[in-house]
ROMILUM-592750 format. One line per 2 residues: number of its first residue (from 1); for each residue x, y, z of C-alpha. Coordinates in Angstrom, 1 decimal. Last residue first. Example, Ala and Ser with C-alpha at 12.3 -4.5 7.8 and 13.67 -1.06 7.14 Angstrom:
2
2	13.7:-1.1:7.1  12.3:-4.5:7.8 .
END
This chain:
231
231	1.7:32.7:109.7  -1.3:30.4:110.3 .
229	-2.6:27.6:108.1  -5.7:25.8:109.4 .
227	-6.6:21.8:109.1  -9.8:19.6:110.3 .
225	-11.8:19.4:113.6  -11.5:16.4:115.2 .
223	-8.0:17.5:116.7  -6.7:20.5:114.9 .
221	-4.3:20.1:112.7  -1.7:22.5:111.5 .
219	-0.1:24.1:108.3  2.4:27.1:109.7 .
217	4.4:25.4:112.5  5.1:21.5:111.4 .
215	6.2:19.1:113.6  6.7:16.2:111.0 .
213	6.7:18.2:108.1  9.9:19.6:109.5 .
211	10.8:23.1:107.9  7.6:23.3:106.2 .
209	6.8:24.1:102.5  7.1:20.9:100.1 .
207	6.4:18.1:103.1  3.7:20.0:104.1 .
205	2.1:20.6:101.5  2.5:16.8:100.4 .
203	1.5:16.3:104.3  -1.8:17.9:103.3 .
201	-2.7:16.3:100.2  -2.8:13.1:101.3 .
199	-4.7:13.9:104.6  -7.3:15.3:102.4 .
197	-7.5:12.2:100.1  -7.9:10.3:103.1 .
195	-11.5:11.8:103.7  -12.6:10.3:100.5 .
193	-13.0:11.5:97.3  -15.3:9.1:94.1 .
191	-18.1:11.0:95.7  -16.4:14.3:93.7 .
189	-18.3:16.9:96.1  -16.6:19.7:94.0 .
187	-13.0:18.8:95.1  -11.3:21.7:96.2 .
185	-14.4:23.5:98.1  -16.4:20.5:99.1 .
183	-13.5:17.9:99.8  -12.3:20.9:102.0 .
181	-15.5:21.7:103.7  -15.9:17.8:104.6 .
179	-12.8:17.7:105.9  -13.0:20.7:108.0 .
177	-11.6:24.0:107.7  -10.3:25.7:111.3 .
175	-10.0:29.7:110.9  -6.2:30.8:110.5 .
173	-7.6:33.6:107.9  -9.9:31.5:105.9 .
171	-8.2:32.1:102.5  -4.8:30.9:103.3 .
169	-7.0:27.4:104.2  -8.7:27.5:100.5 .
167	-5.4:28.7:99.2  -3.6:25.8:100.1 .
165	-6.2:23.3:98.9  -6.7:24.5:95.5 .
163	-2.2:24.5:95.5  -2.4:20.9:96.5 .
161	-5.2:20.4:93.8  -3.1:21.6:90.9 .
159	-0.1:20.1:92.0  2.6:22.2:93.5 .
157	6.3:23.5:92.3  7.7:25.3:94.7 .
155	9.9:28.0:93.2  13.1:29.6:95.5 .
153	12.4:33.1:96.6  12.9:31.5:100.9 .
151	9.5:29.7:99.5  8.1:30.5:96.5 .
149	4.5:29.3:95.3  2.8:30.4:91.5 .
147	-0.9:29.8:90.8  -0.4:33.1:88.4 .
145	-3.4:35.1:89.6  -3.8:33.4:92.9 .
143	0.3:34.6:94.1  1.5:32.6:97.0 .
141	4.8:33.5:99.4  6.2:31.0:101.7 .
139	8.8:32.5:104.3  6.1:32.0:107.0 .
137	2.8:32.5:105.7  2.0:35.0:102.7 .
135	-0.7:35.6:100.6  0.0:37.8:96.9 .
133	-3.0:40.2:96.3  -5.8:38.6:94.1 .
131	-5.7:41.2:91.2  -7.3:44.7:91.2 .
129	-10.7:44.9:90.4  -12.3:44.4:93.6 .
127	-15.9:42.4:93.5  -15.1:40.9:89.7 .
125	-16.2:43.4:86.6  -13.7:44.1:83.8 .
123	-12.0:41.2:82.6  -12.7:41.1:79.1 .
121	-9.0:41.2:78.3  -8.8:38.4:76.5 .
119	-6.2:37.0:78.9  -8.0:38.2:81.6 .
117	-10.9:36.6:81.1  -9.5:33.4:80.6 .
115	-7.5:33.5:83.6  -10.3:34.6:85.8 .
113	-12.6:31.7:84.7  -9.5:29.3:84.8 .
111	-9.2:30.1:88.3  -12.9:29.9:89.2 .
109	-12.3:26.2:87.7  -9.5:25.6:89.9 .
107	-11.2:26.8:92.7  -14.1:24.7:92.2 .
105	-12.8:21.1:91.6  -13.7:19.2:88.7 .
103	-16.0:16.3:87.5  -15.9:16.8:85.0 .
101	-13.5:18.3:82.4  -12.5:21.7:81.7 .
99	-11.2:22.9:78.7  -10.8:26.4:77.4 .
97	-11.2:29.0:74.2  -13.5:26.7:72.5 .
95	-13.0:28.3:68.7  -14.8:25.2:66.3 .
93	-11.1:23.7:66.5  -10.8:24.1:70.1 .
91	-13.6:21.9:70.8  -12.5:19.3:67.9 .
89	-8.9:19.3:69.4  -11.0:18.2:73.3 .
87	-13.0:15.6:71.7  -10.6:13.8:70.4 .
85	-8.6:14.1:73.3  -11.2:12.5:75.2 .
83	-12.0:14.1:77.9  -16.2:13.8:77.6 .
81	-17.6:14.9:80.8  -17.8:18.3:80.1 .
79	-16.9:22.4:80.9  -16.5:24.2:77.8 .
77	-14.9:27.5:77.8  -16.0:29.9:75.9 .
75	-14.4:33.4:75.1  -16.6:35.4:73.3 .
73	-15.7:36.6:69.7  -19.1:36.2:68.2 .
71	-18.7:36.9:64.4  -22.2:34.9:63.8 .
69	-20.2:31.8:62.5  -18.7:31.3:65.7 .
67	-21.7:31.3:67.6  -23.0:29.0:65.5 .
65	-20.3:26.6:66.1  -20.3:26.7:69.5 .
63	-23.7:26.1:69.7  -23.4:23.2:67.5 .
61	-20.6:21.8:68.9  -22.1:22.4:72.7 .
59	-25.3:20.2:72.1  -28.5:21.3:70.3 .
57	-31.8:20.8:72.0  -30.6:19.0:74.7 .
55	-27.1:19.3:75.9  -23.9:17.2:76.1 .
53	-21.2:19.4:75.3  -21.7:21.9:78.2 .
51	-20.9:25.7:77.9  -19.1:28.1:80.1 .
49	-19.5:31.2:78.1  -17.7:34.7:78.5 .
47	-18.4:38.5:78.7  -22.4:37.8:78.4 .
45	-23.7:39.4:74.8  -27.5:39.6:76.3 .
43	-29.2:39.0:73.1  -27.0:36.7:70.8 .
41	-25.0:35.1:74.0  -28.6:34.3:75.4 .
39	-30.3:32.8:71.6  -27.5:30.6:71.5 .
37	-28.0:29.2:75.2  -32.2:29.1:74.5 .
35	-31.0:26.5:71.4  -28.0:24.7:73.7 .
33	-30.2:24.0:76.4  -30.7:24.9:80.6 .
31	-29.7:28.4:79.7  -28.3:30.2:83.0 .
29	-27.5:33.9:83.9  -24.4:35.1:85.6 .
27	-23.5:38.4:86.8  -20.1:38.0:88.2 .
25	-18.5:38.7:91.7  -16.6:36.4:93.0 .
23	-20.0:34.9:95.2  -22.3:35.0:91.6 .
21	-19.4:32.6:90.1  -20.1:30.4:93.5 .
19	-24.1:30.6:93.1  -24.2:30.0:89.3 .
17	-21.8:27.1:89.2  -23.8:25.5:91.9 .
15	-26.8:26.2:90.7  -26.1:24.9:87.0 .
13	-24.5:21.9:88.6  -28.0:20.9:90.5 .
11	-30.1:22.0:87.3  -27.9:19.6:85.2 .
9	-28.6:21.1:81.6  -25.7:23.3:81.4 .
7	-25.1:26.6:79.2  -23.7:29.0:81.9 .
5	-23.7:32.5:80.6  -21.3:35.0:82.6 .
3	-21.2:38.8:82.6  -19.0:40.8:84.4 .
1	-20.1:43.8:86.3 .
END
C-alpha cells in the first residue's frame, strides 16, 4: 500500500486530507509540525509528502530543505495558501515536486496525487492498480488518468473544475448529486462558492458536450434535488 505523509497543522484539513486519501486507497499518517514531519519521512520513508509552508516548529522550506539534504528523493508536493510566484520558484528550487494552492478542490488534488506518483513511478499501492478505466456517456468518452474529454474522437477542451465536476456525476452511476455534495466534492467547502457556481458549471458542460444544451439528454436536472449524468 502506498504511503502518504500529510505535514499540516490545521487539524480539520489534516482529517479531511487523511480520510479522502485513506478512501483511494493510501496509507496515510499525519505530522501536525514541520520537526515531527522530518523526523516521519526519516523513519517511516512514506512514498510521497504533501507538506504545508506555514507550520510550527519549522515551516515547509526548512523541512523541505532538510529532506533534500539527507538524499531523500520523495516526491512532495506542497499544498499552501501562499501563491505567490515567488513562493512557488523558491518551492521547486529546494526540490517541491508539485503545487497546490488553498483553498482547492478535492478531485483535483487526488489527481495531482496520482499523477505525481506515477510520474515517479512510486505508484504502487491504490485499491485496484490498474488505471481509472476510460467513462463513457453518449458519444463522450473521459479518461481520469490524463483529464482528457473526446466527443465524436474530436478533443473537448474543459476547465479544471468543469472536468472535477463531470467525473464526480460519471462517478455516481446516474445516482442524483446535490448541490451541496457537489460544492463539497469539487470545491472543498470553499465558503467563498455558492450554489450558482454549480449551475455555472453545468451548462458550460453542457454547452461543450450535448447536442442541444437547452434539452439536454445525458447531463440532467432533477427538480430540488441536484444533477446526474446518464448514458
Amino acid at each position: 500500500m502506498t504511503r502518504i505523509l500529510v505535514v499540516e497543522d490545521n487539524p480539520d484539513l489534516a482529517f479531511g486530507l487523511r480520510n479522502n486519501l485513506e478512501i483511494e486507497g493510501y496509507e496515510v499518517e499525519v505530522a501536525g509540525d514541520g520537526l515531527r514531519g522530518f523526523a516521519r519521512v526519516q523513519d517511516w520513508r512514506p512514498e510521497l509528502v504533501i507538506l504545508d509552508l506555514m507550520l510550527p516548529g519549522m515551516d515547509g522550506y526548512r523541512v523541505l530543505r532538510a529532506v533534500r539534504e539527507e538524499g531523500i528523493d520523495v516526491p512532495v508536493l506542497i499544498l499552501t495558501a501562499r501563491g505567490e510566484e515567488a513562493d512557488k520558484v523558491r518551492g521547486f528550487r529546494l526540490g517541491a515536486d508539485d503545487y497546490v494552492t488553498k483553498p482547492f478542490g478535492v478531485l483535483e488534488l487526488l489527481a495531482r496525487v496520482e499523477a505525481l506518483l506515477r510520474r515517479t513511478g512510486k505508484r504502487d499501492g491504490r485499491a485496484g492498480e490498474d488505471a481509472d478505466p476510460v467513462e463513457r456517456f453518449g458519444d463522450v468518452e473521459v479518461d481520469p488518468a490524463t483529464r482528457a474529454v473526446t466527443r465524436r474522437g474530436e478533443a473537448v477542451s474543459l476547465t479544471p473544475k468543469e472536468f472535477d465536476l463531470l467525473l464526480v456525476l460519471l462517478r455516481k452511476r446516474g445516482a442524483v448529486v446535490s448541490r451541496l455534495d457537489l460544492l463539497r466534492e469539487v470545491w472543498g467547502h470553499r465558503a467563498a462558492v455558492v450554489t450558482r457556481t454549480v449551475d455555472t458549471h453545468i451548462a458550460e458542460l453542457r454547452r461543450k458536450l450535448e447536442d442541444d444544451p437547452a434539452d439536454p439528454r445525458h447531463i440532467l436536472t432533477v427538480r430540488k434535488a441536484g444533477y446526474r449524468v446518464v448514458p
